[in-house]
KETOR-471656 format. One record per atom (N, C-alpha, C): residue in three letters; x, y, z. Coordinates in steps of 0.001 Angstrom, whole numbers, plus 500000, padded with zeros to 6 digits. Atoms other than C-alpha are relative to their C-alpha. Layout:
<pts>
ALAXYZ;...
</pts>
This chain:
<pts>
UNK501448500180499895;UNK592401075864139264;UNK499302501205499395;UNK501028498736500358;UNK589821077949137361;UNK498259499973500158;UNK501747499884499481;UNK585926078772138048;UNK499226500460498519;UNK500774500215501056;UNK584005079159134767;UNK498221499832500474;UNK501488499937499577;UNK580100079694134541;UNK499452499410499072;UNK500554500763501169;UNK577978077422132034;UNK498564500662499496;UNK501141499340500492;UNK575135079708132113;UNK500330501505500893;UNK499446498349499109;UNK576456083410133256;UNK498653500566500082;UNK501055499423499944;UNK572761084716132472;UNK499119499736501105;UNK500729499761499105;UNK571421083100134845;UNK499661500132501462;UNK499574499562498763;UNK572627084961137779;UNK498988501148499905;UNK500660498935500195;UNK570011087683136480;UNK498941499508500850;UNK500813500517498843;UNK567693085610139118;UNK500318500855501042;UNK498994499386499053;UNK569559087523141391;UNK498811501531500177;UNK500765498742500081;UNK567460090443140389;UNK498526499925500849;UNK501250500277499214;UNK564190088875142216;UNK500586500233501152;UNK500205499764498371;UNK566231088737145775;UNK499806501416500088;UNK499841498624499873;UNK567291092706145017;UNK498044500378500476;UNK500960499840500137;UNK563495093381144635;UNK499128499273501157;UNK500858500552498618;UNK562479091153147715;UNK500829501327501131;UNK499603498990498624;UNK564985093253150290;UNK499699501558499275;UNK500643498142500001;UNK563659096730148496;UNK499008499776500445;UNK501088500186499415;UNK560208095208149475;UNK500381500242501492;UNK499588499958498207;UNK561648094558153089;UNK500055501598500382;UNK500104498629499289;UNK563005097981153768;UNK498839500849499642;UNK501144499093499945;UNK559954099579152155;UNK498459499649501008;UNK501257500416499222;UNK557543097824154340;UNK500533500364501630;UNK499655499474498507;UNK559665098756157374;UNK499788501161500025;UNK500274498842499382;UNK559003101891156913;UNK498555501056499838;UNK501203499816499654;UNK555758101785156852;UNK499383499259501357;UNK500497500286498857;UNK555496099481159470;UNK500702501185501580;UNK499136499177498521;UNK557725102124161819;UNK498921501080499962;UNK501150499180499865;UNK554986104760160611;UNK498481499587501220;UNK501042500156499934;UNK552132102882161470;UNK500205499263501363;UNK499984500253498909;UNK553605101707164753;UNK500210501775501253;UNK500326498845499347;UNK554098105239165889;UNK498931500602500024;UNK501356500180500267;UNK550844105903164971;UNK499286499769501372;UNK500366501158499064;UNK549860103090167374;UNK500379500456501609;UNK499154499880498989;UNK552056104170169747;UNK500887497987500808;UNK499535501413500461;UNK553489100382168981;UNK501821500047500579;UNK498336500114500268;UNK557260099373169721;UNK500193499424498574;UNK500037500550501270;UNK558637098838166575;UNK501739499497500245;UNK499186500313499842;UNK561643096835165279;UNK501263500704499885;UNK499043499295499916;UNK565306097864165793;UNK500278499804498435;UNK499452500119501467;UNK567431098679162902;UNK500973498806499856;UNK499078500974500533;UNK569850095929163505;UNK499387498470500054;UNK500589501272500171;UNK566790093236163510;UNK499745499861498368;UNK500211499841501903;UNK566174094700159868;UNK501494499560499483;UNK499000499860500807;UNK569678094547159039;UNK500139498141500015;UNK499672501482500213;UNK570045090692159852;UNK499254499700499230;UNK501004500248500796;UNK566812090231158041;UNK500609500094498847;UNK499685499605500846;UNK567735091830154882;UNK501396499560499649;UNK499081500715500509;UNK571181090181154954;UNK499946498478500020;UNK500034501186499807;UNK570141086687155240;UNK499055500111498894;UNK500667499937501110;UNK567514087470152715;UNK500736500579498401;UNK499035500188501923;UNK570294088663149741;UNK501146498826500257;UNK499507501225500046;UNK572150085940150934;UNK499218498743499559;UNK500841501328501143;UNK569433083371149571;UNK500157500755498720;UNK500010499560501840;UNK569169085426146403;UNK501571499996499529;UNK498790500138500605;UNK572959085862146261;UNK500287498442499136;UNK499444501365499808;UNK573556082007146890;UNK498861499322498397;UNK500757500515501127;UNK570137081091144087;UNK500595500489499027;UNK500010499708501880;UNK571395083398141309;UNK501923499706499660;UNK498834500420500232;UNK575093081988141867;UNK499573498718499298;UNK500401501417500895;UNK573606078080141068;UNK499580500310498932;UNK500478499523502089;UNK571786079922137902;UNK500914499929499489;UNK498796499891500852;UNK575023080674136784;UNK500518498546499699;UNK499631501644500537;UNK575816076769136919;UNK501752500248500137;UNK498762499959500263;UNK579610077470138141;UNK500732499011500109;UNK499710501144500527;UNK582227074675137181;UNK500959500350500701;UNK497917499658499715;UNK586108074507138956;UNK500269498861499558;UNK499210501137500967;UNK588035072428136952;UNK501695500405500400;UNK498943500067499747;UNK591698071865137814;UNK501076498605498834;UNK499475501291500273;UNK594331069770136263;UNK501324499191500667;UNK499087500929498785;UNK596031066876138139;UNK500346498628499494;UNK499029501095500171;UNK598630064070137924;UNK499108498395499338;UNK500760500949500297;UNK597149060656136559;UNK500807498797499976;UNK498730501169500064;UNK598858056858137077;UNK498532499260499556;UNK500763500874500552;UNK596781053978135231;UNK500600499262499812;UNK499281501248499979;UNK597564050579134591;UNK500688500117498846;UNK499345499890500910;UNK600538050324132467;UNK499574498330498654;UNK500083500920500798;UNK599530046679130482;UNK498768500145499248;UNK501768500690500441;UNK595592046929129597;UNK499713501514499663;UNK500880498648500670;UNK593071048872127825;UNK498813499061499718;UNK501465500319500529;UNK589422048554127295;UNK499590500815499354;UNK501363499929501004;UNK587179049113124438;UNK498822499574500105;UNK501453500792500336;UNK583492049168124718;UNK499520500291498678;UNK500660500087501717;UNK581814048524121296;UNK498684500278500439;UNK501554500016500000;UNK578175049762120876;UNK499730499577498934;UNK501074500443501031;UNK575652048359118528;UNK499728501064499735;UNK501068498891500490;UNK574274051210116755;UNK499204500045498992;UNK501169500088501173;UNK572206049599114380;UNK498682500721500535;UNK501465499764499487;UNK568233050469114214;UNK499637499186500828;UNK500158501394498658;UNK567665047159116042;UNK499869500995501618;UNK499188499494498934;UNK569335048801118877;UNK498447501365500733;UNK501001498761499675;UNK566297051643119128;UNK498712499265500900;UNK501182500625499430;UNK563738048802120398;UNK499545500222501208;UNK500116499163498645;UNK562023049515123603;UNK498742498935500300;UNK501186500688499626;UNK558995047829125291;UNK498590501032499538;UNK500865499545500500;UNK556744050552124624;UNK500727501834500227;UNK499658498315499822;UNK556796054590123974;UNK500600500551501322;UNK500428499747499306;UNK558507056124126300;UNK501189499357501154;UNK498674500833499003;UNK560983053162127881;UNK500660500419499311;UNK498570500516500530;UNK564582052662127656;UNK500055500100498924;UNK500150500988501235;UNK565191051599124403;UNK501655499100499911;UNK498884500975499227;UNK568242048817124466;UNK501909501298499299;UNK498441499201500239;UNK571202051859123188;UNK499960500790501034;UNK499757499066498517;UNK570000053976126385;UNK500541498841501095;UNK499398500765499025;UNK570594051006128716;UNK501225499830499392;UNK498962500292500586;UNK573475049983126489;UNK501258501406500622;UNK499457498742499642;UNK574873053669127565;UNK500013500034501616;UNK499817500281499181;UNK574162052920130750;UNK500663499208501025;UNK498985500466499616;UNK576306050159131380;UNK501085500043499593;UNK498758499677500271;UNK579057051523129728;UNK500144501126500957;UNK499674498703498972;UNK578931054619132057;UNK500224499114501201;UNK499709500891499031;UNK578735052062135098;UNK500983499121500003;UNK499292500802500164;UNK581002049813134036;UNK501944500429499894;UNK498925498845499699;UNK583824053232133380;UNK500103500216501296;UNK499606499659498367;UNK583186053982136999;UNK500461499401501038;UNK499741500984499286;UNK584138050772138225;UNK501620499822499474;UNK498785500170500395;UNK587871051069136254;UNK500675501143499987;UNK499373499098500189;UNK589126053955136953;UNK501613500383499914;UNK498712499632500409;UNK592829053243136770;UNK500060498986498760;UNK499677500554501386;UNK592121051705133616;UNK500074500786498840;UNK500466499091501323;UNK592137053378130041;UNK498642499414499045;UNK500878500203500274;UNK588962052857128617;UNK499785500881498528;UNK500014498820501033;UNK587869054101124613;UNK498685499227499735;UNK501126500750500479;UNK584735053721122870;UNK499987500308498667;UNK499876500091501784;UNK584074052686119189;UNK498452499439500215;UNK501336500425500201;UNK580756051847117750;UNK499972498692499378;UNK500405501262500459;UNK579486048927115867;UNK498661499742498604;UNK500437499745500919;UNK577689048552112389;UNK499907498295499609;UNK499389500963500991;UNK578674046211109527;UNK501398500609499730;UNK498724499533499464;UNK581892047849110980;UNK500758500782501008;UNK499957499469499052;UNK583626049259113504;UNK500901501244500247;UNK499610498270499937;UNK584606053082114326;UNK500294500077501177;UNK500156499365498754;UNK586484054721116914;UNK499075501108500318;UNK500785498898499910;UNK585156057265118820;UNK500736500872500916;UNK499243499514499511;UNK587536057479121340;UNK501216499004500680;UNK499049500678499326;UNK590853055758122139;UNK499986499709501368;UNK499734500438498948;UNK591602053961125120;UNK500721501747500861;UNK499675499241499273;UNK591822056764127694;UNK499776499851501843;UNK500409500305498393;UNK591755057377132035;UNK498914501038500035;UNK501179498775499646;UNK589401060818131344;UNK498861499127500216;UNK500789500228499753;UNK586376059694132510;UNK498457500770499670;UNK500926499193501153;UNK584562062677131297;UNK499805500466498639;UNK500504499981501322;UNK585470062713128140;UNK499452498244499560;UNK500741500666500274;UNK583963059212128232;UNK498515500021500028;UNK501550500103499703;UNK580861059565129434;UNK499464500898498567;UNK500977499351501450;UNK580199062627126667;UNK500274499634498988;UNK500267500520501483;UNK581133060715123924;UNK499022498920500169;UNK501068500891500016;UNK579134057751125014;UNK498656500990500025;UNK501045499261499786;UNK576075060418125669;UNK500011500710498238;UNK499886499256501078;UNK577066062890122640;UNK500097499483498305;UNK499849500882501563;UNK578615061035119786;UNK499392498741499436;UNK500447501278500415;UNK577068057496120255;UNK498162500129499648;UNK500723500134500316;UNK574307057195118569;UNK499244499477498747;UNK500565500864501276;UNK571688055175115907;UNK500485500099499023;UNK499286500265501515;UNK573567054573112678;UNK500341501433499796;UNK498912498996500087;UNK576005057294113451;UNK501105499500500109;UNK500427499728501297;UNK577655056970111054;UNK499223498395499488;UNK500754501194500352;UNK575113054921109131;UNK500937498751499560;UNK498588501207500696;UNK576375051194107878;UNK499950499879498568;UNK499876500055501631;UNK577250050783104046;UNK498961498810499540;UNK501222500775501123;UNK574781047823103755;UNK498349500392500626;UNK501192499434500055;UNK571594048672103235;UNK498962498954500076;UNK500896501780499987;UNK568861045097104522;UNK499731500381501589;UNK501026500117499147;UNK566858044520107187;UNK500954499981501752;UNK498659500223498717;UNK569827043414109671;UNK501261500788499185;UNK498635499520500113;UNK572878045449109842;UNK501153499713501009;UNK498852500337498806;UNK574957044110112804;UNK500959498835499446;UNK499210501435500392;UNK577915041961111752;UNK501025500079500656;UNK499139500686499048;UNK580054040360114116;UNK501122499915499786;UNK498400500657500713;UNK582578039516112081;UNK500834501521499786;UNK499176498898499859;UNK583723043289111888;UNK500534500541500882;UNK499102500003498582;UNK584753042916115231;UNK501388499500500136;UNK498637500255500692;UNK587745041348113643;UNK500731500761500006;UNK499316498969499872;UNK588933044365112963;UNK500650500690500960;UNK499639499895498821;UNK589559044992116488;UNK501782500030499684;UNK498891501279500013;UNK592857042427115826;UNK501042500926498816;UNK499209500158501581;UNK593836044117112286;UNK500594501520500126;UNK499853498204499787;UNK593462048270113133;UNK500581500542501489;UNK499592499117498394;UNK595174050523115623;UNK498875500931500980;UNK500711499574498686;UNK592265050510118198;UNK500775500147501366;UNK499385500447498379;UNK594726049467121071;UNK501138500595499758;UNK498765499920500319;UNK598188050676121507;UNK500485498610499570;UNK499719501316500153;UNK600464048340120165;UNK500932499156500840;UNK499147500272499102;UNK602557048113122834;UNK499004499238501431;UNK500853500428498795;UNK599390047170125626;UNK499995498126499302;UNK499914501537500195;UNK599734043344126486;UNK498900499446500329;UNK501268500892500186;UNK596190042804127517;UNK498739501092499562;UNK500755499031501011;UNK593547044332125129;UNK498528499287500064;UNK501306500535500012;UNK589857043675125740;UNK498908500492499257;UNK501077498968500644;UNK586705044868123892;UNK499059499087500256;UNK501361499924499303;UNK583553044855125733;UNK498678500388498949;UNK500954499922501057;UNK580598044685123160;UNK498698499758500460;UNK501197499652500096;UNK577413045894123503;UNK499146499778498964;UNK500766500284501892;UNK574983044281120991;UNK498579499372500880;UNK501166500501499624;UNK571412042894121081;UNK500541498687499028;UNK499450501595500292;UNK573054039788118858;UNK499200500113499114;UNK500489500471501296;UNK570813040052115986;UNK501080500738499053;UNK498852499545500847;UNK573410039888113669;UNK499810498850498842;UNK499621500691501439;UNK574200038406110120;UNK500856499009500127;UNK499426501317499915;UNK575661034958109794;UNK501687500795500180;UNK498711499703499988;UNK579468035217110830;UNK500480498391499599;UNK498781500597500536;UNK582696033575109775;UNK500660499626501089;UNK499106500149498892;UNK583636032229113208;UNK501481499833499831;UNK498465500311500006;UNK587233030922111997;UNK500676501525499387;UNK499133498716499912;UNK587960034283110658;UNK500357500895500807;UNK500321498896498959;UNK586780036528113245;UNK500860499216501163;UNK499430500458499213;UNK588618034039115825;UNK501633500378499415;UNK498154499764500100;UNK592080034424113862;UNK500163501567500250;UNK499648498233500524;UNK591924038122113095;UNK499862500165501798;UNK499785500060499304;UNK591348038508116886;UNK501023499751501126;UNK498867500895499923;UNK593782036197117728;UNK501585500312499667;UNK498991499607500100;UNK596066037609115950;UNK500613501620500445;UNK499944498504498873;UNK595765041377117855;UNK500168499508500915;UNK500042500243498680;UNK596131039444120833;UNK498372501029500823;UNK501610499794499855;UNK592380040747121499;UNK498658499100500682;UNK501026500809499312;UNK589888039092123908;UNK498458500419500069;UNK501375499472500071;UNK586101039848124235;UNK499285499750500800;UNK500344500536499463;UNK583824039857126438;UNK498016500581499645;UNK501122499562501154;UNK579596040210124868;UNK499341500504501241;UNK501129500080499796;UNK576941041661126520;UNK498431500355499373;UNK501051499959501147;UNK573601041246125256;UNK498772501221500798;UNK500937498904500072;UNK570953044106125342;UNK499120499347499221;UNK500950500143500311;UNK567542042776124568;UNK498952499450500947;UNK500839500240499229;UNK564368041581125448;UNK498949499310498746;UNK501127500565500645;UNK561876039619123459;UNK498650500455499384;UNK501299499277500060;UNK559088041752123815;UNK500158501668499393;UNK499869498446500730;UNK560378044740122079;UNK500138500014499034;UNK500050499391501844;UNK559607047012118861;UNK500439500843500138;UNK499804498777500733;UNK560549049791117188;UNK499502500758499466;UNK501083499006500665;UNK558476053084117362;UNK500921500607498689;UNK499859498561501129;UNK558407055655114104;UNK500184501193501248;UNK500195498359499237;UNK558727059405115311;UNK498410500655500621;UNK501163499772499723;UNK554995059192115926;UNK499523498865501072;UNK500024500371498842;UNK555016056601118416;UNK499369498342499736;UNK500604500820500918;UNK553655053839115637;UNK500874498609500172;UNK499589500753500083;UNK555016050341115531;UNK500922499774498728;UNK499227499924501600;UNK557770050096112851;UNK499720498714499539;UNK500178501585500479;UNK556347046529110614;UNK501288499896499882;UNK498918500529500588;UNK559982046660109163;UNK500533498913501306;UNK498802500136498494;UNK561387045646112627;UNK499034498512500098;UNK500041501387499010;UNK560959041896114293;UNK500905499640501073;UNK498798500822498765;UNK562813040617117314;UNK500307498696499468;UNK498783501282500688;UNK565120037822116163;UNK500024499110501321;UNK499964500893498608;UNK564379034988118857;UNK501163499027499975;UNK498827501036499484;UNK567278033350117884;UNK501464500863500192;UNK498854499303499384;UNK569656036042118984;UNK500526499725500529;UNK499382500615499112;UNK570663034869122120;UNK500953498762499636;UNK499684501145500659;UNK571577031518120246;UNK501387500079499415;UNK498950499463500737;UNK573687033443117779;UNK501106500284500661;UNK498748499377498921;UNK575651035482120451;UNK500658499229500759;UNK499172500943498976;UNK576661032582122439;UNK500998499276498538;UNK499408500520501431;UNK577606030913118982;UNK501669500710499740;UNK498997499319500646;UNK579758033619118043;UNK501216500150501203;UNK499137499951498580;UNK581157034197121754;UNK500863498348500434;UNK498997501287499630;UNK582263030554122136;UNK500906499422498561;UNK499413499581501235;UNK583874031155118538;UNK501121500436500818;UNK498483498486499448;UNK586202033295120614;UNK500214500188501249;UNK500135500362498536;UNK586218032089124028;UNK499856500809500954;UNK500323498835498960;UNK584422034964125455;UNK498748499474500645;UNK501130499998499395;UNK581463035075128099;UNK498902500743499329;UNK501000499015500190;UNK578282036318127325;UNK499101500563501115;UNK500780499473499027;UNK576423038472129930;UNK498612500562499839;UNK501404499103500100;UNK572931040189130631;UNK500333500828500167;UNK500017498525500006;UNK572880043520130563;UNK499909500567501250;UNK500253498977498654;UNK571329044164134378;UNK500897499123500959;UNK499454500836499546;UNK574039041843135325;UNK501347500909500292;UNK499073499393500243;UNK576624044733135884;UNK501320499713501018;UNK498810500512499203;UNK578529043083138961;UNK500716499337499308;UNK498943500966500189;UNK579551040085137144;UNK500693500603498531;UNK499049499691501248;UNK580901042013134060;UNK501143500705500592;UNK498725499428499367;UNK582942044461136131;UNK501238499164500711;UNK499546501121499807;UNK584111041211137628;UNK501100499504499113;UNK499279500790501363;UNK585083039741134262;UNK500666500555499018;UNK498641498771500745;UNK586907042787133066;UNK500841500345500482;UNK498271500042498780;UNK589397043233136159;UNK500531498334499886;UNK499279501137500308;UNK590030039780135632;UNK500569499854498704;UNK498387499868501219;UNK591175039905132110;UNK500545501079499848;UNK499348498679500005;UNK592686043077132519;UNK501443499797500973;UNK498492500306498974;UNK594901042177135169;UNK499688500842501135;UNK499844498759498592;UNK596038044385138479;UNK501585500458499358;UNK498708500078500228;UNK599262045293136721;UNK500759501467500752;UNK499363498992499402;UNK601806048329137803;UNK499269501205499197;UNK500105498436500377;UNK600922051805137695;UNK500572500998499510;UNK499370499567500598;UNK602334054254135803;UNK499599501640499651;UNK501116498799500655;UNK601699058211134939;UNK499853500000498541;UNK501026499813500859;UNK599468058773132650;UNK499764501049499421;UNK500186498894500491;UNK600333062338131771;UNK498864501038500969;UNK500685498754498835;UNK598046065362133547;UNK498407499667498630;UNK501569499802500577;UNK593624065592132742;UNK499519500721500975;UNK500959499141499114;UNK591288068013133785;UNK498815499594500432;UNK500944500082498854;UNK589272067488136496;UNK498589500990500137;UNK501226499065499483;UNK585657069401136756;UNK498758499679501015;UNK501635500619498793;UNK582706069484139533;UNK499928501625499600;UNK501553498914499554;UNK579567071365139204;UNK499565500188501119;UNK500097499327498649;UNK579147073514142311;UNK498779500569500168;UNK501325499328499770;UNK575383074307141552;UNK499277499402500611;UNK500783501121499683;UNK573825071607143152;UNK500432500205502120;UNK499844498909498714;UNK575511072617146877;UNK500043501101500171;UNK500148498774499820;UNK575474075844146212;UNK498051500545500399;UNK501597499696500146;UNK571606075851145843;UNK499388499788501309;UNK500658500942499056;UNK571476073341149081;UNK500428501164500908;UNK498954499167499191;UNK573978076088151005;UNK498659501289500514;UNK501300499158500059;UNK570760078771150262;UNK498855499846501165;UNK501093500787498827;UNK568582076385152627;UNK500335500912501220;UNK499312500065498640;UNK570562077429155306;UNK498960501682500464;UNK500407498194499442;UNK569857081800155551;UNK498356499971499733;UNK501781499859500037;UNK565874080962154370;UNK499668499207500818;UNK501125501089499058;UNK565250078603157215;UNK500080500711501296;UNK499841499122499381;UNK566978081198159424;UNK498828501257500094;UNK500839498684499700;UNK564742083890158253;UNK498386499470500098;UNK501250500540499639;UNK561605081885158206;UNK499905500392501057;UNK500207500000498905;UNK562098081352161676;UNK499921501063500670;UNK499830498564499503;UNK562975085058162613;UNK498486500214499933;UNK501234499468500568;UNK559836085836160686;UNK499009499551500752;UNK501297500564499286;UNK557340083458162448;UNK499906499579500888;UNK500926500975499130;UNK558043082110165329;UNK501024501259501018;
</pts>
């Protein structure tokens, strides 16, 4: 196990508690003046001393969360030995549409149920590839879970890498074929799924091809659609893009192409019944190790809450 800091600087917070308990003892000793003075009782030294240690204990405990510290360990891993999932994203422009400045737009939700949909398989291997007028890994079928999420967050994104044709629609279906033809899957896994993320405006497909080439990877599919009717596509200024239209016969298409290939098509905020419909073609098969992955949790988030504790203490000293 190791401890690592993601922001070491900013433990220099730390420097405000120092500067609160020099305040403390310098005001005690003016208040011990000005109670002799008085002829006042004043406080003991070991009411100051709890004071002043419960007070660098909040500053200790705040400028530790600045630091943002990480423990990461690495530990054993068993995953299902038959299956693997692939989610496919859309990353055409399409894909950027939104209801207005500001929402979603359908590749952030699209990111969203691929992160939900990872957390629901965790002894599965899971990889993600994108989606064009072709299709790219991004990351093989794996059990890390965090290196899924930051490639879905990091690497996935709008026509990264752009698609080679250059027209109004760039989504084509039929390069999902490829699935069937390229070493996305091991070749040894006996049930191979790819989970596709698209809004369905796509370019006429070749159902009998895209069904063999599939077919012949032993490759199943299962669609979900990301859209909405009522959405455009801002510019960088927040403008309506004219190029852009919503394609009302999307939905149409995607079922088209999905019963091409005897997959379901789902809604997007529909995330029970997909997790559903991916342990079912996946199987429950035997477990197996999986080799060793590193494990990390961010400890700034209780560490910060832990702080509560010595400032509610000294409040109370203080006032009541």
């Amino acid at each position: 196990m190791s401890v690592s800091f993601l922001t070491p600087l900013g433990a220099l917070v730390g420097v405000v508690g120092l500067l609160a308990v020099w305040a403390l003892l310098r005001g005690r000793r003016r208040s011990v003046s000005a109670a002799a003075t008085l002829g006042l009782p004043r406080d003991g030294r070991r009411s100051l001393l709890v004071d002043a240690t419960l007070l660098g204990l909040v500053a200790g405990l705040i400028a530790l969360a600045a630091a943002q510290p990480v423990v990461a360990r690495s530990e054993d891993t068993k995953g299902q030995e038959n299956a693997e999932v692939l989610v496919v994203v859309d990353v055409t422009r399409s894909m950027l549409a939104r209801r207005a400045p500001g929402h979603p737009s359908r590749l952030e939700r699209a990111r969203t149920v691929a992160k939900r949909l990872r957390a629901q398989l965790p002894e599965t291997r899971v990889g993600v590839a994108s989606l064009t007028d072709r299709v790219l890994p991004h990351l093989f079928p794996t059990l890390g879970e965090n290196s899924f999420a930051a490639v879905i967050d990091r690497a996935i994104g709008i026509e990264r890498p752009p698609p080679d044709r250059r027209s109004r629609r760039a989504t084509a279906l039929l390069a999902l074929g490829d699935l069937g033809r390229v070493a996305f899957f091991n070749r040894e896994t006996e049930r191979k799924l790819a989970v596709v993320l698209t809004d369905g405006e796509t370019i006429p497909v070749d159902f009998e091809a895209l069904r063999d080439r599939l077919a012949n990877g032993r490759v199943s599919t299962v669609f979900v659609q990301i859209w909405r009717g009522d959405e455009i596509v801002f510019d960088d200024n927040g403008e309506r893009d004219p190029a852009y239209r919503p394609d009302p016969t999307s939905s149409r298409s995607l079922r088209r192409v999905a019963g091409a290939v005897d997959a379901p098509v789902l809604n997007e905020g529909d995330t029970r019944a997909l997790v559903e419909v991916v342990r079912e073609r996946v199987g429950s098969g035997r477990l197996v190790p999986q080799g060793r992955q590193l494990v990390s949790r961010e400890l700034a988030p209780p560490v910060l809450l832990a702080a509560f504790v010595p400032l509610v203490v000294l409040l109370y000293r203080r006032n009541f």
